[in-house]
C-alpha positions as CSV (number, residue, x, y, z in Angstrom):
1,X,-31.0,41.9,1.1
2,X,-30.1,45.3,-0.2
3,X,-29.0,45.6,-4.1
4,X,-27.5,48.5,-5.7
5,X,-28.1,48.8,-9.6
6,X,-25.7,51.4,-11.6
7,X,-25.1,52.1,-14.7
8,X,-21.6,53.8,-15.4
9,X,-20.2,56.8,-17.6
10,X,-17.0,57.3,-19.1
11,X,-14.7,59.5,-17.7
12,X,-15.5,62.0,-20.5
13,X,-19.2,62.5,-19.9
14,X,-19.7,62.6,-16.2
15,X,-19.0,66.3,-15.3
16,X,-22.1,68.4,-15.8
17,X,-22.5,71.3,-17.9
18,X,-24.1,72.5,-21.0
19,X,-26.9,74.6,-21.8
20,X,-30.0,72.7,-19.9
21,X,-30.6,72.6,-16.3
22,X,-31.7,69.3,-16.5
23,X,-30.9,65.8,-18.2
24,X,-32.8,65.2,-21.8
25,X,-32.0,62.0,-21.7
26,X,-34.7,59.3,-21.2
27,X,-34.8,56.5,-18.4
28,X,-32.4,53.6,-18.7
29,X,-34.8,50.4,-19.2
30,X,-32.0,47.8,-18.3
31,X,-31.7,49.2,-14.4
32,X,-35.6,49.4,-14.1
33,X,-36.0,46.3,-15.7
34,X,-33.5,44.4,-13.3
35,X,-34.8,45.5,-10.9
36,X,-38.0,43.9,-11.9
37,X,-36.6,41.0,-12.0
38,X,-35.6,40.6,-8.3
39,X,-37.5,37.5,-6.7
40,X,-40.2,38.8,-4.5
41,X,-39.4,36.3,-2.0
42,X,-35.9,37.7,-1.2
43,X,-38.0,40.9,0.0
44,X,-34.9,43.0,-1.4
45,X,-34.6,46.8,-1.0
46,X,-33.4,47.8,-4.3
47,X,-31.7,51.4,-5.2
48,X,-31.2,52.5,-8.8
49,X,-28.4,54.9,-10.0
50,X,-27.7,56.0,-13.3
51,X,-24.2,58.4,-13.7
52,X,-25.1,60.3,-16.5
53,X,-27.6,61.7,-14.2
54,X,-26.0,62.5,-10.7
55,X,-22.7,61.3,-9.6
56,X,-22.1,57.7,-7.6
57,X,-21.9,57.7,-4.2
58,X,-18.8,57.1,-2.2
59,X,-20.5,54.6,-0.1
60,X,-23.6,52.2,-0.4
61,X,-26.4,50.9,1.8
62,X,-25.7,47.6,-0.2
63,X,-24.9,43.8,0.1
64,X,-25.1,43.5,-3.7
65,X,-23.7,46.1,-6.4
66,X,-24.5,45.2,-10.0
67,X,-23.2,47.2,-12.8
68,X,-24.7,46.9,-16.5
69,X,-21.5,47.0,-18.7
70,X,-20.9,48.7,-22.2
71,X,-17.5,48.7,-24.0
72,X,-16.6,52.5,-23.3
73,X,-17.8,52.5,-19.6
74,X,-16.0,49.0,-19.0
75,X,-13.0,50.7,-17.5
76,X,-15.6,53.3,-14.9
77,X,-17.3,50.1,-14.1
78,X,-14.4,48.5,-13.2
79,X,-13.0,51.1,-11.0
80,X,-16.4,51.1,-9.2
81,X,-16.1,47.4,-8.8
82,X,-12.7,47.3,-7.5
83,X,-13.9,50.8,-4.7
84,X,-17.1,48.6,-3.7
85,X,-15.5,45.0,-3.8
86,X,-12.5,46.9,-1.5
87,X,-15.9,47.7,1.5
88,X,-16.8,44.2,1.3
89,X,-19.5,44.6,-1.2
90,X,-20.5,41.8,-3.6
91,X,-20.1,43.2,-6.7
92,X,-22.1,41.7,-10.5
93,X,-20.8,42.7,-13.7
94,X,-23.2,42.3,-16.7
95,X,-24.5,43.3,-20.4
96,X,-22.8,43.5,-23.5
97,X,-19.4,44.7,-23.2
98,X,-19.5,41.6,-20.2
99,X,-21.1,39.2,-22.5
100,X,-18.3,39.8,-25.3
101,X,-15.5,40.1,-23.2
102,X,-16.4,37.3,-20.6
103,X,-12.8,36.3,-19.0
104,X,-11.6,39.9,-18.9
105,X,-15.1,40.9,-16.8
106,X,-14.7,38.3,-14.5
107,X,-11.5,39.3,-13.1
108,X,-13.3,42.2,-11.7
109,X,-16.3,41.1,-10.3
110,X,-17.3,38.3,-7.5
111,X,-20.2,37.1,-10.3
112,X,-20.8,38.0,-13.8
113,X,-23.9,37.3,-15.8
114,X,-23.2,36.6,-19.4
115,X,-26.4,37.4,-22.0
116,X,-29.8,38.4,-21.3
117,X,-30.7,38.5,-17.6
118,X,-34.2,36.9,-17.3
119,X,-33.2,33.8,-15.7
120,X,-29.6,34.1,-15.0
121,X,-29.9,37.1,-12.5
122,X,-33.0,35.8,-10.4
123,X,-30.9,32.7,-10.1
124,X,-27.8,34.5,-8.9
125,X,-29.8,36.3,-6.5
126,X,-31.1,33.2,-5.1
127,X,-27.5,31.6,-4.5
128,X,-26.3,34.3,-2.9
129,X,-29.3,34.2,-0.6
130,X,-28.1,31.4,0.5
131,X,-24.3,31.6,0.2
132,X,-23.5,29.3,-2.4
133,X,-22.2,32.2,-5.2
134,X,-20.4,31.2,-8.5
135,X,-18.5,33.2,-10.5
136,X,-20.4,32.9,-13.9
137,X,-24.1,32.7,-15.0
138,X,-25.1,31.9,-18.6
139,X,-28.7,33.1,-19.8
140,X,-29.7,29.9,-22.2
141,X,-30.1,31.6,-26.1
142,X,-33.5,29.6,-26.2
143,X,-35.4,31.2,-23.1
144,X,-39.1,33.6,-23.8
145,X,-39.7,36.6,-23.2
146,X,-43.2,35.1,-24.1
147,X,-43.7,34.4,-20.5
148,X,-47.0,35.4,-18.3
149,X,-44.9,36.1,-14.9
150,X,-42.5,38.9,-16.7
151,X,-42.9,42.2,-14.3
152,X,-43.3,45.4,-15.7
153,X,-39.9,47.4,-15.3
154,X,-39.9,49.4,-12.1
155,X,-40.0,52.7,-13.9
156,X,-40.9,54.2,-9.9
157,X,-37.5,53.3,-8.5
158,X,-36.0,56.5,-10.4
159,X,-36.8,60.2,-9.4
160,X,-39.1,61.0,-12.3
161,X,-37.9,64.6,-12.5
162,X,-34.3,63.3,-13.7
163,X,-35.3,62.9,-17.2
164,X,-36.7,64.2,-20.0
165,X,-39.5,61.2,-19.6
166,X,-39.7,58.1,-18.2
167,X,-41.9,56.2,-20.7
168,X,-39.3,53.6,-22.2
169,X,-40.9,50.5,-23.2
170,X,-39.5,47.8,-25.4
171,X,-41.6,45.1,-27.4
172,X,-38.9,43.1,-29.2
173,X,-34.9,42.3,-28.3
174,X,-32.5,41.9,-30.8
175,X,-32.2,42.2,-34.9
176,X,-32.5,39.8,-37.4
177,X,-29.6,41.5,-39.8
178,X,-26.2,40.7,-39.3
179,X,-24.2,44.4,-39.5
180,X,-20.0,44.2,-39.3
181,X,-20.3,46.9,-37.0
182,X,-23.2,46.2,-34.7
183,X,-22.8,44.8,-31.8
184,X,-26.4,43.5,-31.2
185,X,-25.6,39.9,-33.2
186,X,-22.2,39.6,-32.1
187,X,-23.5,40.0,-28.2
188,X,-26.9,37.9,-28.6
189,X,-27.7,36.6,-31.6
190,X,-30.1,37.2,-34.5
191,X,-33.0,35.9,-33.1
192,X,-35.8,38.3,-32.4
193,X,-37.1,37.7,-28.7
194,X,-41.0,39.1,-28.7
195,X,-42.8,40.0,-25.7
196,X,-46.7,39.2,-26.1
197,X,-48.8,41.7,-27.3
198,X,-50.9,41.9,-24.9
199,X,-48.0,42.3,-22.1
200,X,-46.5,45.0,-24.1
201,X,-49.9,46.7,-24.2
202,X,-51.0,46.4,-20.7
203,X,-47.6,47.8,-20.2
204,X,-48.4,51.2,-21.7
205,X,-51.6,51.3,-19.9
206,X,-50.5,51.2,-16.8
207,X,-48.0,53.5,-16.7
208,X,-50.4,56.1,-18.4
209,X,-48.7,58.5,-20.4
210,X,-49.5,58.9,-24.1
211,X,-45.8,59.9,-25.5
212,X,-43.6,56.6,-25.5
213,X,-40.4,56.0,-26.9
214,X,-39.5,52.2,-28.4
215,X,-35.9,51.0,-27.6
216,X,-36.1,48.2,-29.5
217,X,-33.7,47.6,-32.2
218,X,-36.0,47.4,-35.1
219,X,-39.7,47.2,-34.4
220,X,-40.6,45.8,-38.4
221,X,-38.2,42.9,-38.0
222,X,-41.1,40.8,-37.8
223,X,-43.9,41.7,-40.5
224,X,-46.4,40.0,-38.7
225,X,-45.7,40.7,-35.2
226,X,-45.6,44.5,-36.1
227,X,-48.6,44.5,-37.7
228,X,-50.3,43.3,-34.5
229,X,-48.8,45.4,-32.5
230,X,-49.3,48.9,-34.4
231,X,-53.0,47.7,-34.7
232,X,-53.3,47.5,-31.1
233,X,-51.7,50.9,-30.4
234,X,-54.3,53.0,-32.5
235,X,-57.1,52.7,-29.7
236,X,-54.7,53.7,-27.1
237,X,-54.0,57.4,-29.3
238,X,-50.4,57.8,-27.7
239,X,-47.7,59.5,-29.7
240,X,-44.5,57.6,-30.0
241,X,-40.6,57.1,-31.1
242,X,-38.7,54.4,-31.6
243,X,-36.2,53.0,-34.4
244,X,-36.9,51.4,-37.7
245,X,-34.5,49.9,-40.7
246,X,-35.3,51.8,-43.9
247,X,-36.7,47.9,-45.3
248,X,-40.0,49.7,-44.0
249,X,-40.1,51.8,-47.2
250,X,-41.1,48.1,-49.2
251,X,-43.8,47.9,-47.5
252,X,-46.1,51.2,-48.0
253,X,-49.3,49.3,-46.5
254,X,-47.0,48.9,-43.2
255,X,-45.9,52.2,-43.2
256,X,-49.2,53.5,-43.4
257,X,-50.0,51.4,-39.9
258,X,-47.2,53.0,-38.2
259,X,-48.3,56.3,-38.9
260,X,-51.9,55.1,-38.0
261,X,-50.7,54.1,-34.6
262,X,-49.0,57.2,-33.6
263,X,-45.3,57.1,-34.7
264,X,-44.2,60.3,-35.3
265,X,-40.4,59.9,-35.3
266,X,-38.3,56.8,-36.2
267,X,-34.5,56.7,-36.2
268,X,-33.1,55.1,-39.4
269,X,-29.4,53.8,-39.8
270,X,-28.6,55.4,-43.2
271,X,-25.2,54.7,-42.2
272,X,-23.7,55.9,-45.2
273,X,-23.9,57.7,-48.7
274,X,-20.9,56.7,-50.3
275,X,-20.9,53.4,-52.8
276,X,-19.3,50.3,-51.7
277,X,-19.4,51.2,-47.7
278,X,-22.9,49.6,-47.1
279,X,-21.6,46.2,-48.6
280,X,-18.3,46.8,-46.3
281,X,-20.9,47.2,-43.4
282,X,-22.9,44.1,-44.4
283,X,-25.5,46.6,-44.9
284,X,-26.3,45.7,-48.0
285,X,-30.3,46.0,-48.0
286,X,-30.0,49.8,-47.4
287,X,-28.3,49.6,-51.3
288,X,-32.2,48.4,-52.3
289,X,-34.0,52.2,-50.9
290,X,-34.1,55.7,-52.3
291,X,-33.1,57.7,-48.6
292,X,-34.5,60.8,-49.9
293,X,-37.9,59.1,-51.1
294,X,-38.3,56.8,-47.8
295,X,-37.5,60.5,-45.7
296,X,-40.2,62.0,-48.1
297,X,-42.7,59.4,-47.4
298,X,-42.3,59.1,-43.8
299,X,-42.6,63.0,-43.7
300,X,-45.8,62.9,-46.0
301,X,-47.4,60.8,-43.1
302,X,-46.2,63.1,-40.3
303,X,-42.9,60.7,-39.0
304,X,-39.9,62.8,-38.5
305,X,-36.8,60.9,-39.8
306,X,-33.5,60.8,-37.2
307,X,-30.7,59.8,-39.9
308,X,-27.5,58.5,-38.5
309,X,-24.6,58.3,-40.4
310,X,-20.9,56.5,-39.9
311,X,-17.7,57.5,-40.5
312,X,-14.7,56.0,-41.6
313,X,-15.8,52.7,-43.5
314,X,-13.2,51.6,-46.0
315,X,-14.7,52.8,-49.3
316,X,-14.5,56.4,-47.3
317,X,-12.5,58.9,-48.4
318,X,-12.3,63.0,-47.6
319,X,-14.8,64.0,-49.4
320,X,-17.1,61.9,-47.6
321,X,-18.1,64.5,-44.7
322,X,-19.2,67.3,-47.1
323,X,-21.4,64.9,-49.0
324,X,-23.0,62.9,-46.1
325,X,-24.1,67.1,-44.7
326,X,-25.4,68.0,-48.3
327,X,-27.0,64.9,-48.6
328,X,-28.6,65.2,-44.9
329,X,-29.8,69.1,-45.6
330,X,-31.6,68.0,-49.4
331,X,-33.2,64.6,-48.3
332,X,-34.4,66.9,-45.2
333,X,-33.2,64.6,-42.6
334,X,-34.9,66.3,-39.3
335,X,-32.1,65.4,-36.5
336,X,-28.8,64.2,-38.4
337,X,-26.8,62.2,-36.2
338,X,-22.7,60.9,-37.3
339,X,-20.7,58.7,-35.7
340,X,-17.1,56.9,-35.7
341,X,-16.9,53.6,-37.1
342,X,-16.0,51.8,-34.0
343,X,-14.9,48.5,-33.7
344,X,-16.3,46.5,-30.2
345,X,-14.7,43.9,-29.4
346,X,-16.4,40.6,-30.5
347,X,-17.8,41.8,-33.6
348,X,-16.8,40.5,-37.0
349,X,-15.4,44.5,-37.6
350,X,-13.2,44.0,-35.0
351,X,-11.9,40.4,-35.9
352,X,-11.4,41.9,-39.4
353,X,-9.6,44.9,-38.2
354,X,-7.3,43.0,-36.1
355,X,-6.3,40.6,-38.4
356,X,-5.2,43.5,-40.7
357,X,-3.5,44.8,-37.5
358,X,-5.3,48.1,-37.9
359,X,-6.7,48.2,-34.3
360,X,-4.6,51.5,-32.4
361,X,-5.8,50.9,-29.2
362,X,-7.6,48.8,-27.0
363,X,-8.6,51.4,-24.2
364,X,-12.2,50.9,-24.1
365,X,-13.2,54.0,-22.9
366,X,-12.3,55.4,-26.0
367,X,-14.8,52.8,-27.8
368,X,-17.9,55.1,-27.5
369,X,-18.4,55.8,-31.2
370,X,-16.5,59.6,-31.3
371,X,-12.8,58.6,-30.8
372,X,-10.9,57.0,-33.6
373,X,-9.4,53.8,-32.5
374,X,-8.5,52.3,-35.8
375,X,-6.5,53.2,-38.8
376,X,-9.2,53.7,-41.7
377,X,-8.4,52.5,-45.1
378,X,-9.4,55.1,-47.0
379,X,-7.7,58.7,-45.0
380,X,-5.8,59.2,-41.8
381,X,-6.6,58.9,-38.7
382,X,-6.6,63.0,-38.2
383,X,-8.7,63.4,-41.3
384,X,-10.9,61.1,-40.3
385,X,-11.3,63.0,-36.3
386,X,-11.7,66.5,-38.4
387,X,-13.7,65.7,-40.8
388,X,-16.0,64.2,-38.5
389,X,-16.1,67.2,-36.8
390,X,-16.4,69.3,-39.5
391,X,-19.7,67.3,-40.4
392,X,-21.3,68.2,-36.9
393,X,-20.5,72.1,-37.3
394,X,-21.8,72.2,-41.0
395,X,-25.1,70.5,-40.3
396,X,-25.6,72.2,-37.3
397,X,-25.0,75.7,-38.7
398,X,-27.4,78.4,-38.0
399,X,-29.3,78.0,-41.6
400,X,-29.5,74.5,-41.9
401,X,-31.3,74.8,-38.1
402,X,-34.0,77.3,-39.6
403,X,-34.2,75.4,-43.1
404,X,-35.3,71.6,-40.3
405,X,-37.4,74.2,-38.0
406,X,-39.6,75.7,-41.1
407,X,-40.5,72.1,-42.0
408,X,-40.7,70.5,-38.2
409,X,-43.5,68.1,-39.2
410,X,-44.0,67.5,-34.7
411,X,-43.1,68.7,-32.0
412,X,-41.9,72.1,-32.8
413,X,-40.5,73.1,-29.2
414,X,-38.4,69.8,-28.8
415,X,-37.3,69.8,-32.4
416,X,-36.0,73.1,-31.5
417,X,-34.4,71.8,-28.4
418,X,-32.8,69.8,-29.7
419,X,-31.2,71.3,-32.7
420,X,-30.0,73.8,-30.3
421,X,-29.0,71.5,-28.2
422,X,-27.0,69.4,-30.7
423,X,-25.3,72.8,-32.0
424,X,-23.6,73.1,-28.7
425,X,-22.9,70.1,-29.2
426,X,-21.2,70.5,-32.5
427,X,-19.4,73.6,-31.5
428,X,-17.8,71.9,-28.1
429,X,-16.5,68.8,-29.7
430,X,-13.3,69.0,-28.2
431,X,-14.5,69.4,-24.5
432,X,-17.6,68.0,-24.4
433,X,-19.5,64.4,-24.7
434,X,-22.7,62.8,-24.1
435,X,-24.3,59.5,-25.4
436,X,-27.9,61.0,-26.0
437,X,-27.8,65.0,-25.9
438,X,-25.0,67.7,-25.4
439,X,-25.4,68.2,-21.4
440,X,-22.4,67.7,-19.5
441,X,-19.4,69.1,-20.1
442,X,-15.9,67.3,-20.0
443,X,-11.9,68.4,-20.2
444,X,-10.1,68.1,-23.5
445,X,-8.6,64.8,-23.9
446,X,-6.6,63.9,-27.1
447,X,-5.4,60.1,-27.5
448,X,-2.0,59.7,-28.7
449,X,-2.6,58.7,-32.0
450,X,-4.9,61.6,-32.9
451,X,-2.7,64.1,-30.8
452,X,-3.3,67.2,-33.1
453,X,-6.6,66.5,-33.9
454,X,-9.9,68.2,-31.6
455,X,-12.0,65.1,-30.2
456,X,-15.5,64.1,-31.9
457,X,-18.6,64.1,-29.5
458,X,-21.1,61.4,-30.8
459,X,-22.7,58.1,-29.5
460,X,-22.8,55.7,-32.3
């Protein structure tokens, strides 16, 4: 058996281009770890393509093509579908956009896997070993990742000089909050899935490097499981990233662990300074933390803080991109990241925003957290597409770079990096898109409703 495992781009990020030779971007841990998952006893030859990097080819050395879905590559993944399905090619849709949007994925694909993939796409494999197919596979909500069989990811399946590094490792799946906007709960549940300490652990040993990055949603979810975890990490001496919900700033004696076992960046959902949004977000815990104090003592223990912002929530109104760029340069934010309220399909935001009827469009390749698809409540839709822009070009500018740089806390070179980076970023928001750094350049393309208005280039 031969299995082809791609993970699609929008039409506005696949083009090349920018101001780095090569990709920034880390390695995609859903292919790697699919791949992993193959049964051994189907012997499979298993080839691993990710579009962001280098483009898909025309033809594959395939009998199986599987494409992990998200809303704004839905409509790429479905043109891929119907070019392989059309050379005889049996083609598997999954992941979250599929698992939300079941019946519309499944009239593109010969199988689809809805949820997590740990048992559902072993056993797919196995029927079509044997020719007896269906059209839908269900991964059970009570399944383990606590499991002693679980293969490391196949990190070795992907040219290792493609990205900026390779060490992606994940410890938990899932978030226990319940966001408007996220579409984490909506797509599988609050329940926190933990992988054993001990797995996670062996798992950084083996691949050997000592600068990691955590995908997982939000590492502190679990008090207790956290604790063990950081503990374990401080004999290892690696360096790492990963995401956190500002909650971590009740908890000092945590804190101090995380720093203890090598964090020295986390990315914090600030999501927004204005009174009234973080309720309209169900956000409402962030309402309980000083940003400025939880940046200040993150940065006293040598963490970097990654702020991301969203814009266009309902107590928003002009005013709000100017304050959310002060607000960023005082609390010294190190990386500010904004985004477009966006609402996916099959979270309660979109449910809400339908109901109201302010949903504009439903061309999911616009869904990719820069493109206004909805009317906002509190300015238009062009104010909302400028202002955002604005916000990238202000916080960006040349002295707010120096002002981060003088007080880079790590990592000096790829703070610069990627301050530069995300300048050219800011200052090509009308050609130009990418979901992780500001490398591949794209034509101008205005939707209707925002027809005068430059286009915003930012993954939510």
């Amino acid at each position: 058996m031969k299995i082809a495992l791609i993970s699609p781009k929008g039409p506005l990020y696949r083009a090349r281009g920018g101001i780095f030779k090569k990709s920034l971007r880390y390695q995609p841990l859903t292919l790697t770890t699919l791949a992993a998952l193959i049964p051994r006893e189907l012997e499979a030859q298993v080839s691993l393509y990710d579009e962001g990097i280098a483009p898909i080819p025309d033809t594959l050395d395939a009998d199986i093509v599987g494409l992990t879905v998200i809303t704004g590559t839905a409509p790429r993944a479905y043109e891929l579908a119907a070019h392989f399905r059309a050379q005889g090619k049996t083609v598997v849709l999954g992941g979250p956009h599929v698992t939300l949007m079941p019946e519309e994925a499944t009239g593109h694909a010969d199988a689809i896997c809805v949820g997590y993939a740990e048992d559902s796409w072993p056993e797919l494999l196995r029927d079509h070993a044997r020719g007896a197919l269906k059209p839908t596979y269900y991964q059970q909500p009570d399944f383990s990742l606590d499991r002693s069989d679980m293969p490391f990811a196949r990190r070795d399946l992907f040219d290792r000089g493609s990205f900026l590094t390779q060490a992606v490792f994940e410890a938990t799946r899932s978030c226990a909050h319940d966001c408007e906007f996220c579409v984490a709960p909506a797509a599988w549940g609050r329940k926190q899935y933990q992988k054993p300490v001990d797995w996670v652990i062996n798992d950084i040993r083996q691949f050997g490097q000592k600068q990691l990055i955590f995908v997982d949603l939000n590492l502190i979810s679990d008090r207790q499981y956290a604790r063990e975890l950081f503990t374990r990490l401080i004999p290892l001496n690696v360096q790492w990233f990963g995401l956190s919900t500002v909650l971590l700033a009740h908890d000092r004696e945590l804190m101090e662990l995380v720093a203890r076992s090598g964090c020295k960046g986390l990315l914090l959902g600030l999501e927004t300074v204005t009174p009234g949004s973080l309720q309209d977000a169900r956000k409402k815990f962030n309402d309980s933390v000083d940003f400025k104090q939880v940046a200040a003592d993150l940065h006293h223990l040598g963490i970097s803080v990654q702020g991301c912002f969203v814009f266009g929530l309902d107590h928003d109104t002009p005013d709000v991109f100017d304050t959310t760029v002060e607000f960023a340069l005082d609390a010294g934010i190190d990386l500010p990241r904004f985004a477009v309220l966006t609402p996916f399909p099959g979270t309660p935001l979109h449910h809400r925003l339908a109901a109201q009827g302010r949903i504009l469009t439903r061309d999911w390749s616009l869904y990719d957290g820069q493109h206004v698809v909805f009317q906002p409540q509190g300015m238009s839709v062009q104010e909302l597409a400028i202002g955002h822009e604005r916000a990238w070009k202000n916080v960006y500018r040349w002295s707010a770079i120096g002002r981060r740089l003088w007080t880079a806390r790590n990592f000096k070179p790829l703070a610069l990096t990627a301050n530069l980076g995300y300048r050219f970023y800011a200052h090509n928001l009308h050609r130009f898109y990418t979901c992780d750094w500001p490398i591949q350049a794209m034509p101008r393309r205005t939707p209707d409703h925002v027809s005068a208005s430059p286009q915003k280039v930012v993954c939510g």
